[in-house]
C-alpha positions as CSV (number, residue, x, y, z in Angstrom):
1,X,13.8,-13.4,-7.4
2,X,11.7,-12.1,-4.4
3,X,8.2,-13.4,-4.0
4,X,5.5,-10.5,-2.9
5,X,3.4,-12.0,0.2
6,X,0.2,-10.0,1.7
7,X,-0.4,-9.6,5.1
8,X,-3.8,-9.9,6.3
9,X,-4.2,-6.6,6.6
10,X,-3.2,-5.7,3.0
11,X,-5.8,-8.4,1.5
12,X,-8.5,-6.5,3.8
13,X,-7.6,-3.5,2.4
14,X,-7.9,-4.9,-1.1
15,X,-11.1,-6.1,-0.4
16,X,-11.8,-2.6,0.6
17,X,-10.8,-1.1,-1.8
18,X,-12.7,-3.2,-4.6
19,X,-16.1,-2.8,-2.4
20,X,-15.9,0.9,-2.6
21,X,-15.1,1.1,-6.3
22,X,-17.6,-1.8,-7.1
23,X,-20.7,-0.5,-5.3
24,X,-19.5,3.4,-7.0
25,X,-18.4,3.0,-10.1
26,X,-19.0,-0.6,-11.3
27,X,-17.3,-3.9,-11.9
28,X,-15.6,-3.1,-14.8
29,X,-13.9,0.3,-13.1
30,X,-13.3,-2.3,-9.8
31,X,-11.7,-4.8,-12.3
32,X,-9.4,-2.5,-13.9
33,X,-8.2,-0.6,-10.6
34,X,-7.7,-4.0,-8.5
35,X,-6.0,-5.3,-11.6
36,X,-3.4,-2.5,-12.2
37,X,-2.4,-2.2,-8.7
38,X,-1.8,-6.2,-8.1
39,X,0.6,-5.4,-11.4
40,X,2.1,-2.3,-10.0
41,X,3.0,-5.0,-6.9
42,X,4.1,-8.2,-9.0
43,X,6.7,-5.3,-10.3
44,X,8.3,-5.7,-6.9
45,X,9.4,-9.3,-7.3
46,X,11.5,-7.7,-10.9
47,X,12.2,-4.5,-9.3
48,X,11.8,-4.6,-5.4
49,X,13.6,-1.3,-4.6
50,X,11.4,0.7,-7.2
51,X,9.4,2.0,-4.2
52,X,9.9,4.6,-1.9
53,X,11.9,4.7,1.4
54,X,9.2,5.9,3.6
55,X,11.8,7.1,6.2
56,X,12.8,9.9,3.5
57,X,9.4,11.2,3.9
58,X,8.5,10.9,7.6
59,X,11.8,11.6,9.0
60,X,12.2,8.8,10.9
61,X,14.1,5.2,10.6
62,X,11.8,2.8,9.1
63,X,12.1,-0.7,6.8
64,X,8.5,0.5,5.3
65,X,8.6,1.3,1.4
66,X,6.0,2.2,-0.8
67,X,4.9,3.3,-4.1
68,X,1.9,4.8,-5.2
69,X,-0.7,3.0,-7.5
70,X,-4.2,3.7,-8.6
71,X,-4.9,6.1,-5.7
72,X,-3.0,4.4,-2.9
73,X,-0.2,3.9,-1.4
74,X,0.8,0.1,-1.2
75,X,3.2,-0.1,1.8
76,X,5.7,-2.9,1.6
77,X,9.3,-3.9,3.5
78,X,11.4,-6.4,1.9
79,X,12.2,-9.4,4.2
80,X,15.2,-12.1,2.9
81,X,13.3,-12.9,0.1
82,X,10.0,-11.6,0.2
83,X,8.2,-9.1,-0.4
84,X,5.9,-8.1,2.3
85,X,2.9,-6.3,1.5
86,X,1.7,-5.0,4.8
87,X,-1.4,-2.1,4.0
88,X,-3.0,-0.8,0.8
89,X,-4.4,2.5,2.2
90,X,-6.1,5.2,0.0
91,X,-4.3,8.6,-0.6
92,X,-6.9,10.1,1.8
93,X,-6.0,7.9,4.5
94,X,-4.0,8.9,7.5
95,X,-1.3,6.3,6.7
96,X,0.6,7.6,9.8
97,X,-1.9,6.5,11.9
98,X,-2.7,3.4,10.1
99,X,0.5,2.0,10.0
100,X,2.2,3.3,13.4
101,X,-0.8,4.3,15.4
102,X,0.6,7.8,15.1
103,X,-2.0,10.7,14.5
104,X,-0.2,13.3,12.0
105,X,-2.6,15.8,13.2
106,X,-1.7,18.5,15.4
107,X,-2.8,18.5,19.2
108,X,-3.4,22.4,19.0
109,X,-6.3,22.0,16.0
């Protein structure tokens, strides 16, 4: 069975994401959020390929999965055996640019 690792990055995000819901909506609402996504990404270990291949979306090659929990996307690529969370962005995010730098914006707006 694959073990899930975070990144850095993703644990940030995390910690981001708790800190928002926290100081808006409470502990208990920050609790159950943090709690169902950290579920939603032990599922990987059981089920690794039950996310996403992110390269059917953007059109372009990638190892990056996800799958969508809670609000966010929880980008992850599978590596021998692991699991490698790499971001937890919120669905408002520009995960294009988060994740490759790339603005998904057009130049002409």
């Amino acid at each position: 069975m694959l073990k899930v690792k975070y990144s850095p990055a993703a644990l940030e995000d995390l910690q981001q994401i708790r800190d928002y819901i926290l100081d808006n909506w409470g502990e208990s609402v920050a609790t159950k959020v943090l709690k169902k996504i950290t579920s939603d990404i032990r599922r990987l270990e059981q089920y690794p390929l039950s996310g996403v291949d992110l390269g059917k979306i953007i059109d372009v090659p990638t190892e990056y999965r996800y799958l969508f929990s809670e609000k966010n996307y929880v980008f992850f690529r599978i590596e021998l055996d692991i699991i490698r969370i790499v971001r937890v962005l919120n669905e408002r995010q520009n995960y294009m640019q988060q994740l490759f730098g790339i603005s998904s914006e057009s130049k002409d707006n």
